[in-house]
C-alpha positions as CSV (number, residue, x, y, z in Angstrom):
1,X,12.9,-11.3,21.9
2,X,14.1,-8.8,24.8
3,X,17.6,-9.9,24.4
4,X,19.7,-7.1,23.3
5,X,21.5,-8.9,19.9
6,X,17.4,-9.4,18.9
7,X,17.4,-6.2,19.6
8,X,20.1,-5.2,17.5
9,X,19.7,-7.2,14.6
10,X,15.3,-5.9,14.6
11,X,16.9,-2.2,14.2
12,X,19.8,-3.4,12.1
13,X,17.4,-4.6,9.6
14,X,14.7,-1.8,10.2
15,X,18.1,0.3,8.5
16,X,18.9,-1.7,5.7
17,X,15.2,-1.9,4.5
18,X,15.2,1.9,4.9
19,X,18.3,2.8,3.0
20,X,17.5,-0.3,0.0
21,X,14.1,1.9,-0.3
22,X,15.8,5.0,-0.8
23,X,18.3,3.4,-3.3
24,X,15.3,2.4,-5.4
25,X,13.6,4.9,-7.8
26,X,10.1,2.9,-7.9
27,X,7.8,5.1,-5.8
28,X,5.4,2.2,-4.4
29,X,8.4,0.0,-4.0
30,X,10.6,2.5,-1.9
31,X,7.5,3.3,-0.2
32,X,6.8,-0.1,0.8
33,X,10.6,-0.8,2.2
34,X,10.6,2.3,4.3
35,X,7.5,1.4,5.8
36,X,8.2,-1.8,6.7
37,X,11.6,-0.7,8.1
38,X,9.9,1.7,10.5
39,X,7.7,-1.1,11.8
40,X,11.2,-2.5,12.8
41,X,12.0,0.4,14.4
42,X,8.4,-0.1,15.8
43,X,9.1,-3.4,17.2
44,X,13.0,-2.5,18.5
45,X,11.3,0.6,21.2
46,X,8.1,-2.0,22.0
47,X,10.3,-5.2,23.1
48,X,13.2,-3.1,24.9
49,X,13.1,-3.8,28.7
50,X,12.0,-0.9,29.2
51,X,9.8,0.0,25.9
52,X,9.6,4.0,24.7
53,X,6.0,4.7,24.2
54,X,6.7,7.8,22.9
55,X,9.0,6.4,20.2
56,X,6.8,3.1,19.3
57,X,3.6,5.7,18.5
58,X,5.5,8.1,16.3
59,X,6.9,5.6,14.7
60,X,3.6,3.9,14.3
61,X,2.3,7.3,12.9
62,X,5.2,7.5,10.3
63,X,3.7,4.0,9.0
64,X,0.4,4.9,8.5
65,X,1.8,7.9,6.6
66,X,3.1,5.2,4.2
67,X,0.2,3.2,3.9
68,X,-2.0,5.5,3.0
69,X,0.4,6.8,0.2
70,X,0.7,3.3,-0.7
71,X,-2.5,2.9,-1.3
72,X,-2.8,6.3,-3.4
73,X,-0.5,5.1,-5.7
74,X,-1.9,1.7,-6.2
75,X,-5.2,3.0,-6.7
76,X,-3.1,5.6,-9.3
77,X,-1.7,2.6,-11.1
78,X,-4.6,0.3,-11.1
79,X,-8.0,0.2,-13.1
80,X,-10.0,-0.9,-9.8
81,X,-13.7,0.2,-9.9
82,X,-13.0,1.3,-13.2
83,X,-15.7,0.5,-16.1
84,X,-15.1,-1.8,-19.0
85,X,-16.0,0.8,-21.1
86,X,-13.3,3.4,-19.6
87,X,-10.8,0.6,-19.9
88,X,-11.5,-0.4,-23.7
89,X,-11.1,3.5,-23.5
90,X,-7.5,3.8,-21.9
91,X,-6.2,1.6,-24.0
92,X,-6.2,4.9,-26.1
93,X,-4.1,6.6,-24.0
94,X,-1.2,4.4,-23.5
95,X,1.3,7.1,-21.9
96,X,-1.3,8.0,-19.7
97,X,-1.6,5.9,-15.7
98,X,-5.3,5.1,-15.0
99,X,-5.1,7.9,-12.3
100,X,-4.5,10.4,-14.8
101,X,-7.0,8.8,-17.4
102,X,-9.3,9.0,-14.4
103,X,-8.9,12.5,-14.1
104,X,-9.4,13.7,-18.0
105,X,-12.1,11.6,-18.1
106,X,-14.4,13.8,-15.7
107,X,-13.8,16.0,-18.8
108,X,-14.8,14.1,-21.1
109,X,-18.1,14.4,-23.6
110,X,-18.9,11.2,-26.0
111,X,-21.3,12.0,-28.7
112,X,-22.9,9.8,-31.5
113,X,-22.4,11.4,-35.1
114,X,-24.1,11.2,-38.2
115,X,-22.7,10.9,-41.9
116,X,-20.8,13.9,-43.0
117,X,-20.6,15.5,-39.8
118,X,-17.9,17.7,-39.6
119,X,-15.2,17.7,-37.0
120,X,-12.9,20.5,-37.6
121,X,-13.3,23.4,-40.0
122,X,-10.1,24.6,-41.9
123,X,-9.3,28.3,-40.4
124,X,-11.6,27.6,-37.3
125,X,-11.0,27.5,-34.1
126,X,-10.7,24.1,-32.5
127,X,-12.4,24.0,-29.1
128,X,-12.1,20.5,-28.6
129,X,-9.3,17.5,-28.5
130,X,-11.1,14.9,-30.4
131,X,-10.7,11.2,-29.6
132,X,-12.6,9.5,-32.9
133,X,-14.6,5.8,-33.0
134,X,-14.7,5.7,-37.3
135,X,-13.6,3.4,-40.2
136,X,-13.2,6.8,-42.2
137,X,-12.3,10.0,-41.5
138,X,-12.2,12.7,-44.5
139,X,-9.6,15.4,-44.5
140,X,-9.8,18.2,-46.5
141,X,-7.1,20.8,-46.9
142,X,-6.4,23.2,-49.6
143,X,-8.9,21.9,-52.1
144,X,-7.0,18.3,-52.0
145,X,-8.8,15.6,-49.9
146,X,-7.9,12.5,-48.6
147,X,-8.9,9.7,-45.7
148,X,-7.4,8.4,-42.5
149,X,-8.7,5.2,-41.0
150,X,-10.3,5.2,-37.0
151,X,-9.5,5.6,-34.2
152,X,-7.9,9.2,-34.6
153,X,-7.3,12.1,-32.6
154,X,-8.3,15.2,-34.0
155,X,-7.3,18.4,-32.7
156,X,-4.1,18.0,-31.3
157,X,-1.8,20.2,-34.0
158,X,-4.4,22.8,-32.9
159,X,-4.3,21.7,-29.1
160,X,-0.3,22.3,-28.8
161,X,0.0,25.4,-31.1
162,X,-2.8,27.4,-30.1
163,X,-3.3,28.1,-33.8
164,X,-6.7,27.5,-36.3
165,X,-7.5,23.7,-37.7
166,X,-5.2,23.2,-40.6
167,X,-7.6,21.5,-42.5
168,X,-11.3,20.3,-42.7
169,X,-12.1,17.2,-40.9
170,X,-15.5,15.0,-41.4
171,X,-17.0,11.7,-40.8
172,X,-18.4,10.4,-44.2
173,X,-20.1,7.3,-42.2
174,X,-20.2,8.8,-39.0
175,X,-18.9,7.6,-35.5
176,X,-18.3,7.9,-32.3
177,X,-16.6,11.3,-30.7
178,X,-14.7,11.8,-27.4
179,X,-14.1,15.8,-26.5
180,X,-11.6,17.2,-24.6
181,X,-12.1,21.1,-24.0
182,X,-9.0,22.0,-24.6
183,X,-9.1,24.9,-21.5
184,X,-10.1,22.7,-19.1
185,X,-7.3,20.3,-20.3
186,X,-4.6,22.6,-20.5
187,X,-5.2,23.8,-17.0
188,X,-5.6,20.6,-15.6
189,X,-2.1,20.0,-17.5
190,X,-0.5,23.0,-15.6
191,X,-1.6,21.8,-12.5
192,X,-0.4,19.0,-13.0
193,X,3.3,18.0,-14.4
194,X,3.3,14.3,-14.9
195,X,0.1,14.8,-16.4
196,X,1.5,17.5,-18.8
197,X,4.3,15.0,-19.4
198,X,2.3,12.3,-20.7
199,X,0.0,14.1,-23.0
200,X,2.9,15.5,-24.6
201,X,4.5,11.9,-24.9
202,X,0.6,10.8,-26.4
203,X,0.8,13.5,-29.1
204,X,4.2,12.7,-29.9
205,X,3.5,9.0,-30.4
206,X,0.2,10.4,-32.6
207,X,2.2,12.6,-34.7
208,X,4.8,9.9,-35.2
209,X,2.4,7.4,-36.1
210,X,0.8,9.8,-38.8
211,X,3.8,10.7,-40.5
212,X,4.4,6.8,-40.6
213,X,0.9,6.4,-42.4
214,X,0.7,9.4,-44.2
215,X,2.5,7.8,-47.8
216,X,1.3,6.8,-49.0
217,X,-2.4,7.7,-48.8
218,X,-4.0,5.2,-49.8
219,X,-2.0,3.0,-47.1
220,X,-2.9,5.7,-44.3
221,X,-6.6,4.3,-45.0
222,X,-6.1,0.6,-44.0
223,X,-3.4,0.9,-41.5
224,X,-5.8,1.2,-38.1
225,X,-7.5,-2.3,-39.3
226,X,-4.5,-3.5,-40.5
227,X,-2.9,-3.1,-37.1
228,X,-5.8,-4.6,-35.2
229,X,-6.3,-6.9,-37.5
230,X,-9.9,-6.9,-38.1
231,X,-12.3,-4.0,-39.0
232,X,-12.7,-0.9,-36.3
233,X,-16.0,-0.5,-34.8
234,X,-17.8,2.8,-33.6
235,X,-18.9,1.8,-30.6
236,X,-16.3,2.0,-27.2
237,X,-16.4,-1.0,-25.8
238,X,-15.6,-3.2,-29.1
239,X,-12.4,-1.2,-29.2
240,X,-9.7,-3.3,-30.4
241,X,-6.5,-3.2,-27.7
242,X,-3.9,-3.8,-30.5
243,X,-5.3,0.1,-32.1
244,X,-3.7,2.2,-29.5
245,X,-3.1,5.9,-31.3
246,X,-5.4,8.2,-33.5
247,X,-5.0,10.5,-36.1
248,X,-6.6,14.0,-36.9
């Protein structure tokens, strides 16, 4: 392995793994080629004749670099050591990585509600981005009332304009409720940018999804079982994965 076209071909390689990385735009996968062309650089100043110490540990150093930020963003994209509960949970969230569901979810509050309990108060402030387990949720606005089937957000009109809840929003048979704060969230969000980016994308997808359901009413009802075809049940875990979005 000392002989010098070895030699040459080892650092050769080391180069062409390097640059392929750098052509990619996949994080963990250019991650993974660079690091695996400095261990040929590695392995070029260890079998020389004469080998460079000095070159074969900084080199060595430049890999463990990568390896730990390969392991970052596996454990950013994967739900290891997360709970079946917080997975049922994510589904939810679908714009969101498990990293970033990880970190809204030290946030997070879940509450049991009874019948009639009510959500959001037309005028009121809204303190909280509502994530809501419930075959039936009432809105109420301007004296005209009508449902929305479960799961829903609630509170995310509110969330992105600052402004009052534009209507009244109760439970009729109660449910399960997820909170946000919404200060806590939207400093988390300014802290971080792909984070912002995704909860963005999440309302846009909600708001979408309600305008699709919203005529006619009586449709807007049905459509969460009807999309996971079967009914919706309050508690987390039994979360159907096909009922992704929620409505406020």
């Amino acid at each position: 392995m000392t002989d010098p076209f070895y030699l040459t071909a080892i650092l050769g390689c080391g180069l062409m793994l390097k640059i392929a990385g750098f052509a990619v735009r996949d994080e963990l996968v250019l991650r993974i080629l660079v690091a695996t062309g400095i261990c040929c650089d590695v392995l070029f100043y260890a079998l020389r004749p004469e080998p460079i110490l000095q070159s074969v540990l900084a080199n060595l150093s430049l890999v463990t670099v990568n390896v730990i930020l390969i392991l970052l963003i596996l454990i950013e994209r994967t739900t290891w050591r997360m709970s079946a509960e917080d997975r049922a949970l994510l589904r939810h969230f679908p714009t969101l990585t498990p990293g970033q569901f990880r970190r809204i979810a030290r946030i997070m509050e879940r509450e049991t509600v009874g019948r009639d309990t009510p959500l959001a108060l037309e005028g009121k402030p809204v303190e909280n981005l509502m994530l809501v387990f419930s075959d039936r949720i009432e809105i109420s606005k301007q004296g005209r009332s009508f449902p929305i089937g479960g799961p829903a957000f609630v509170g995310e009109i509110a969330f992105l304009t600052g402004n009052p809840s534009s209507a009244d929003v109760r439970l009729p048979e109660g449910g399960t409720v997820i909170r946000l704060p919404i200060e806590p969230l939207k400093a988390m969000m300014a802290r971080k940018p792909a984070l912002n980016n995704a909860m963005v994308a999440l309302f846009g997808q909600e708001l979408a999804r309600k305008v699709a359901d919203s005529v006619p009413m009586d449709r807007a009802s049905q459509t969460r079982s009807v999309v996971g075809q079967g009914p919706t049940h309050d508690t987390i875990p039994a979360i159907d994965p096909e009922s992704q979005a929620g409505t406020s």
